[in-house]
Structures are given as C-alpha cells and as structure tokens.
N, C-alpha and C positions, 0 to 999 in steps of 0.2 A: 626698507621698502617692502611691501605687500605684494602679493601676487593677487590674481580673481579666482575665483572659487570654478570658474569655467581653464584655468591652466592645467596644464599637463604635473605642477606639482601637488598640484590637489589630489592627484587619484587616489594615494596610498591612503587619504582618508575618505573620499568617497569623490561623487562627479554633479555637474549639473543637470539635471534632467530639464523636460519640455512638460510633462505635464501624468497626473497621478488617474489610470483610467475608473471612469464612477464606479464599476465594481470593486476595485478595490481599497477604494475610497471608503464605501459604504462597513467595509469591515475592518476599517481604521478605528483608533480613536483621537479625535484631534484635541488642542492645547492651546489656547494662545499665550502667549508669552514677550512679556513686555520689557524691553531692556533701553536705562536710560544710561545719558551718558555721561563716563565715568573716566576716572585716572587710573587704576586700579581694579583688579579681578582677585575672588577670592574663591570661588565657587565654580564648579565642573558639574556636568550632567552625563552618565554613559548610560546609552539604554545599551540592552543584551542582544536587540535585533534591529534590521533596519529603520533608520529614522528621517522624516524629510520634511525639511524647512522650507516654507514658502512665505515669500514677505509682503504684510498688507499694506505695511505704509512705513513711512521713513529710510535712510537707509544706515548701516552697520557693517563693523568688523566681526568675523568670525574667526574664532580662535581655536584650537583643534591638538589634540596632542594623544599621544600614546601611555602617557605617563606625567601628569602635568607637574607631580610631585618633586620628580625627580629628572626627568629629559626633558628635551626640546618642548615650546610651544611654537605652534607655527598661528601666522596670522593671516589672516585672506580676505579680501573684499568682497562681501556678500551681495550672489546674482541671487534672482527672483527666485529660484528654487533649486534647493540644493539638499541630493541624498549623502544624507551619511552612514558610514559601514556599520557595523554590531562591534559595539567595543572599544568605541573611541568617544573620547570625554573630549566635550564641546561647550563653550561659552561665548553668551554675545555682548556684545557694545555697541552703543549707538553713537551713532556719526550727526550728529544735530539733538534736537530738544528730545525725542523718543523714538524706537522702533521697535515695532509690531511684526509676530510674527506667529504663523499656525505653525503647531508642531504633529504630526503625527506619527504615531506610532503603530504597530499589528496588537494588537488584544493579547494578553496573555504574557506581557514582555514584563524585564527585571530593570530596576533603576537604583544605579546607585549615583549618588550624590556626594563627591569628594569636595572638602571643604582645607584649604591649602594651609600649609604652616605657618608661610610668607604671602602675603597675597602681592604678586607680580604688578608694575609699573607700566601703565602705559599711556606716554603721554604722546600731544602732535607734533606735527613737526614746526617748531618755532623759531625765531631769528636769534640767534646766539651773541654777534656783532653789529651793528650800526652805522652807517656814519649818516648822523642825524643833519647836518649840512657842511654844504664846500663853503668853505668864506670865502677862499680865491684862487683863481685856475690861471694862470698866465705861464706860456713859452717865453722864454730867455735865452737872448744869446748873449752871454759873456765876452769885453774882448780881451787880448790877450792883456795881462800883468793886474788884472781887476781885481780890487779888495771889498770886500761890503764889512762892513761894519759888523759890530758882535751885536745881537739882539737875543731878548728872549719874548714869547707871546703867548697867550692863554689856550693856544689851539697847537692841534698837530700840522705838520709840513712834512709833506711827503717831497722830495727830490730826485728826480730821474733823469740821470743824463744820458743825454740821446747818440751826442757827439762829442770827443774831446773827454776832458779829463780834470775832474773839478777837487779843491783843497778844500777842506775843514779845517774846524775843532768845532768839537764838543763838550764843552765845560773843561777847557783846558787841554784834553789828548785829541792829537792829530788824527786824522782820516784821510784816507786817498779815495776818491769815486771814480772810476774809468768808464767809457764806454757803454751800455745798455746794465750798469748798477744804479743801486738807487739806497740811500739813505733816510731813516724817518726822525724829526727831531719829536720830543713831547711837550707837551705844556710847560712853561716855565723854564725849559731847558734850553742854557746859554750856549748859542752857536756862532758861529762867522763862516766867510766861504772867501776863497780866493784863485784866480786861475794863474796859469805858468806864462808859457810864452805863445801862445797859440787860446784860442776861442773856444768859448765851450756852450754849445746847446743844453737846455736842460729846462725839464717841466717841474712849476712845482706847483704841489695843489695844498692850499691850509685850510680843513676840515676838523668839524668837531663828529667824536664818533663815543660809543660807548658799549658797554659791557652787559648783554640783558640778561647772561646767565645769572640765575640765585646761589648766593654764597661764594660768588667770583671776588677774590681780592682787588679792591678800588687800585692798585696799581695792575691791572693784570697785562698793560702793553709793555712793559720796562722792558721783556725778554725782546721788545723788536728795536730799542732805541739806541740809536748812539752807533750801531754797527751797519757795517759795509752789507747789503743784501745783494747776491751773485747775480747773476745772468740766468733768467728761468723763464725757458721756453711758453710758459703759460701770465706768468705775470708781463711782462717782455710785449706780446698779443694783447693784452687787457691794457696797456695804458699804450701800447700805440692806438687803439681804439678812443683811447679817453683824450690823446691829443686831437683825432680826427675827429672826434664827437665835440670837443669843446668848439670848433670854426665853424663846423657844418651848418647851424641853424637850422635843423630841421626839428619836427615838433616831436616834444618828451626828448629831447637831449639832454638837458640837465637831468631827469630821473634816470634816464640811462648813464649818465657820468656815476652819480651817485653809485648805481647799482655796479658798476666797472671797479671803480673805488674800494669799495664792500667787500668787492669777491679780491681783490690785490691783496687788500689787510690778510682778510682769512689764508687765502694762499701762504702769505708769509708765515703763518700762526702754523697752517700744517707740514710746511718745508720741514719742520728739525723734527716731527714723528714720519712723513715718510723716509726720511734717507734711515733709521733707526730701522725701518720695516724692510727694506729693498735687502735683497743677498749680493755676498761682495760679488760673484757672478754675472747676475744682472746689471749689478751697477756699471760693472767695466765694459756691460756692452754698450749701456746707455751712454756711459763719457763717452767711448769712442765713437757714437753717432755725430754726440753732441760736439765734440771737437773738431769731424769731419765736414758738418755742417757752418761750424762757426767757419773753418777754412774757406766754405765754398761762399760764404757770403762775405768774408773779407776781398775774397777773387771779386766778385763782384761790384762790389766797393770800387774795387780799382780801376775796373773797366766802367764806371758809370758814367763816363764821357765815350764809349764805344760801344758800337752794334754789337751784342752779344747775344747769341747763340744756346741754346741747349744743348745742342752736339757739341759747340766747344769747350762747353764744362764738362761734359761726358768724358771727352778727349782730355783734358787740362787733369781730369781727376780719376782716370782711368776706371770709368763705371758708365756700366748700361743702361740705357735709358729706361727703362723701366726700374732699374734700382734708386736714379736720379730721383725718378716720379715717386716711388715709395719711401724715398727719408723727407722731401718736402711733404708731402702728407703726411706722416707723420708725425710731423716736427710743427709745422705752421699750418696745415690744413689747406692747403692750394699746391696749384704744379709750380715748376720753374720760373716758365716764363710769366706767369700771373704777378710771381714775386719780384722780379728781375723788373716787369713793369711800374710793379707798387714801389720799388726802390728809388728807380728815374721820380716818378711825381713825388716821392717824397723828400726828395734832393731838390725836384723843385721848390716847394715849399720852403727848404731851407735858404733858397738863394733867393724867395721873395721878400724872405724876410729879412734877410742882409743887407737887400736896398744897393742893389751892385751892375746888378744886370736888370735891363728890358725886358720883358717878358718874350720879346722876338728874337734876343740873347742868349736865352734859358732853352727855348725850343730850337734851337739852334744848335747850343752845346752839349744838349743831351738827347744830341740825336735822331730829332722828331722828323718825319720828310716834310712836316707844313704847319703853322702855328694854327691854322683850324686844327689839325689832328690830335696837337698838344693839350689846345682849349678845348676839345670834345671832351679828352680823357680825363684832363682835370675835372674838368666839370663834374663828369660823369662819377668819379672817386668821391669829388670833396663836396660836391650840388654848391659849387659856386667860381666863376671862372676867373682864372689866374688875373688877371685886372683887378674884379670886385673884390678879392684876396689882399691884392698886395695895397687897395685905398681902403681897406678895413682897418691893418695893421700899420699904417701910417697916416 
C-alpha cells in the first residue's frame, strides 16, 4: 500500500506545495519529463538543490529514496505538485498510457543520475485466486443415521457445518466435521459423508476456481484438501454471509457470493503463515478470547428459547459491560444483543426449514412478543418474510 505525497510520511523527502511564485519561477529552469508505464525501475535522478514536480497530464507513482542502491525505496501517490528536498533520488511511473511532468530546478544545481545493479519490480495489485463460478449452493439438513454415497466430480465442494456433526472419508481416511468446521474436497477426489444419530445442518457450495499466479504449481490447492479447517472467526462471518446472500434475492448476490467464496479460499491459504507469524504470547491471549467467546455463544445457544439479557451474560460470565461490548467487536463486529438477535432469526430459518413448526410456532418459541415483530425482523435481516421463506424452500 502507498501513501500520497500530501501524508505526513512524505516529509522526510519533501512536501506538497500550492503553487511556485512567478519570481521565482522566472529563475527556475524547467524540464518536462515524460514517464511511461512500466513494471520495473532502473534509473534515479538526485539534484543537489531544491526540486519541484508539477503534473501536466496523466497520473503516477513517485518513488523516492535515500539510497535506492542499497535502502529502502518508498512509493507514493503523485499530487499536482510536489517539492522535493536536495539530495534525494527520485523516479516516476505512470499510472495509465503516460505522465507528463514539468520539473524544475534553481540555475546552477548538480545532477547525478544513478543507474541500479537490479532494476526493482513493481507490479499492480492483481487477483492471485479465482473462483471463476459456483456450479451449486444449496443448505442441507441431514437426518439423523444418513449415508450419501461415495462420489467424485470435476469441481471443488466446499462443506460447512453449521449445526451437528458430519462423518467422511476422503479417498478412504476418516474425517470428523463438528460444528462451525468445514472441509474442501478437490476435483476428482473420492468422498462420501454420513451423520450419527442426530441431524446435521451444512452448506455446501461446488465451485470451479483457479490459480492466476505465474509459475504456481497446477496442484497448488492439495495443501487445503482432505483436512478438517477449524473454527475462524473471519471465515465463520464470510459464509454465514454466503448462506444469507444465497436466499436473500437481492441484486448482485451472486457476484457477491462469488466474491465471499474467494476471500474464504484465501483466508484458508493464509491461516497456516499467520499462526507461523503470531508470538506464542499473543496467541495465548487470542485462544483465551476465543474460548471465552465460543463459551459465551454456546450460553446462548442454550437460552435460545429464553429472553436473554446482556446483563445476564455479564453476570453468567462475570464481565463488565463494556468488556462484554469490547470482545463482541472484536470478535464479530456488532454488540451483544445485535448477535443474541441474529441468533434467534437464525434458528429461525433453521426450523423453517425443518418443516416442523408454523411460522406462529417459531415466533412464539423464540420468544417474539407478536408474529408482526418476528416477520418485521426477519424481513428486515433476510428482505423476505418468514412465509415467502419457508414456500421458496418447499
């Protein structure tokens, strides 16, 4: 990421000015100077005294260093005009087909012109992973003692159980999936699924995705297949998003699934270098958030048929309400009761689609003081109300 040439870490090389007055203009001497755009820099300019960029047309990265040979280059976003100090070696790039720019300098000044050993890389920022489309997005509930058969298929299948607790294999070795894990099969790779004695919720989506890095080995997913993926607070967010996004029908849902999907894969791709990066310190703060948290939302689980409280989790877990407020921020990004809400319609959704209860049953058991209030909130969460919901899915 860049900074602008108007930030506060610009100054050590110089600042942005407003504008150069005509006297001192008149004893300038100006330059234009045309940079096109490139991948790569080989070439520095230092003058010996003050020098100032002003841009006639297009726009550009400015690159800036102290020592381009051997230290840091820093990169910045080029504003309309910009003074640089005496003695700092500067190079441009243009941001589209060309950029133009006047250069001046004072009469009398020294230019050296460093030409690099290595000429430095600099490419945009581009998409590394893919998932070029979903073939199929369907919620499942499993009941209890249920076997699928073994298949294998030309696409990936992501698996996310939401609720309960789902059996594999994967080309012969056992898997267990529990609770908010989720397992990826690959193309071609032979799986089957089976539950125990109770029901299991679970998403699965089968997408083709792919690899645009250059020089990426064509198997470069194997490190994600075949294994149990944990409970992670940011993947976990992104496909309960991807369940509410596949019912919702609102427009660009599917490009927004897509793009949910995308960022899950990567997620998973960077989980095993940041635990690698965290100190064992930090980590053991992070579990103990994270275990306190999963506590607090198993509590709630349990009460999800009773009026619950944010004081009586405070009390139930001996923590003050504003410490309450500060691990749901930042754990899920919303307060308590926002979540404690999103739980209840989420449990609704689960019992619409179990085909067991009324909709005046469901508002009823979880709580609601009036099925208007129930059918506002749903609504208002999923833009379609528990009714249209439950004749969609049957």
């Amino acid at each position: 990421m860049q900074n602008e040439t108007t930030a506060e870490a610009f100054r050590e090389y110089g600042f942005a000015y407003k504008r150069i007055s005509d006297e001192k203009r008149e004893s300038m001497i100006c330059q234009t100077i045309t940079a096109a755009e490139r991948s790569s820099i080989s070439r520095f300019l230092k003058f010996s005294c003050d020098s100032y960029l002003e841009v006639r047309s297009g726009s550009g990265l400015l690159l800036v260093s102290h020592d381009p040979q051997e230290g840091r280059i820093d990169r910045f976003g080029l504003s309309q005009r910009v003074h640089i100090r005496p003695n700092i070696y500067f190079a441009l790039i243009a941001e589209g087909a060309e950029l133009t720019v006047s250069l001046y300098v004072e009469s009398g000044h020294s230019l050296d012109a460093l030409l690099l050993d290595t000429p430095r890389e600099y490419r945009p920022v581009l998409p590394q992973v893919r998932v070029r489309e979903i073939h199929s997005c369907c919620y499942r509930i499993r009941t209890p003692d249920h076997r699928f058969r073994a298949e294998k298929h030309p696409f990936f299948e992501l698996v996310y159980v939401d609720a309960g607790v789902l059996h594999t294999e994967v080309e012969g070795v056992s898997r267990t999936v529990s609770e908010r894990e989720m397992i990826l099969y690959g193309p071609g790779q032979l799986h089957r699924q089976y539950t125990g004695g109770e029901s299991v919720s679970c998403l699965s989506v089968g997408f083709y995705m792919e690899n645009l890095t250059p020089g990426m080995s064509e198997r470069w997913y194997e490190v994600l297949l075949g294994k149990v993926h944990p409970y992670n607070k940011k993947t976990h967010g992104l496909l309960k998003t991807l369940i509410q996004e596949s019912s919702a029908g609102t427009p660009y849902a599917d490009s927004l699934m897509r793009c949910l999907l995308t960022e899950t894969i990567i997620r998973l791709l960077q989980s095993g270098y940041a635990a690698s990066a965290v100190s064992p310190a930090a980590a053991a703060r992070q579990n103990y958030k994270d275990e306190l948290f999963e506590r607090i939302v198993a509590y709630v689980e349990s009460k999800i048929y009773e009026p619950l409280t944010v004081a009586e989790i405070c009390q139930q877990f001996s923590m003050s309400r504003s410490s309450l407020q500060l691990l749901f921020k930042n754990t899920v990004g919303q307060s308590p009761k926002r979540f404690i809400n999103d739980m209840k319609l989420e449990k609704s959704r689960q019992m619409l689609r179990e085909n067991k209860y009324t909709v005046s049953e469901i508002s009823l058991k979880l709580g609601y003081s009036s099925i208007h209030y129930f059918s506002n909130a749903f609504n208002q969460r999923y833009h379609i109300s528990p009714s249209e919901y439950a004749k969609r899915i049957y």
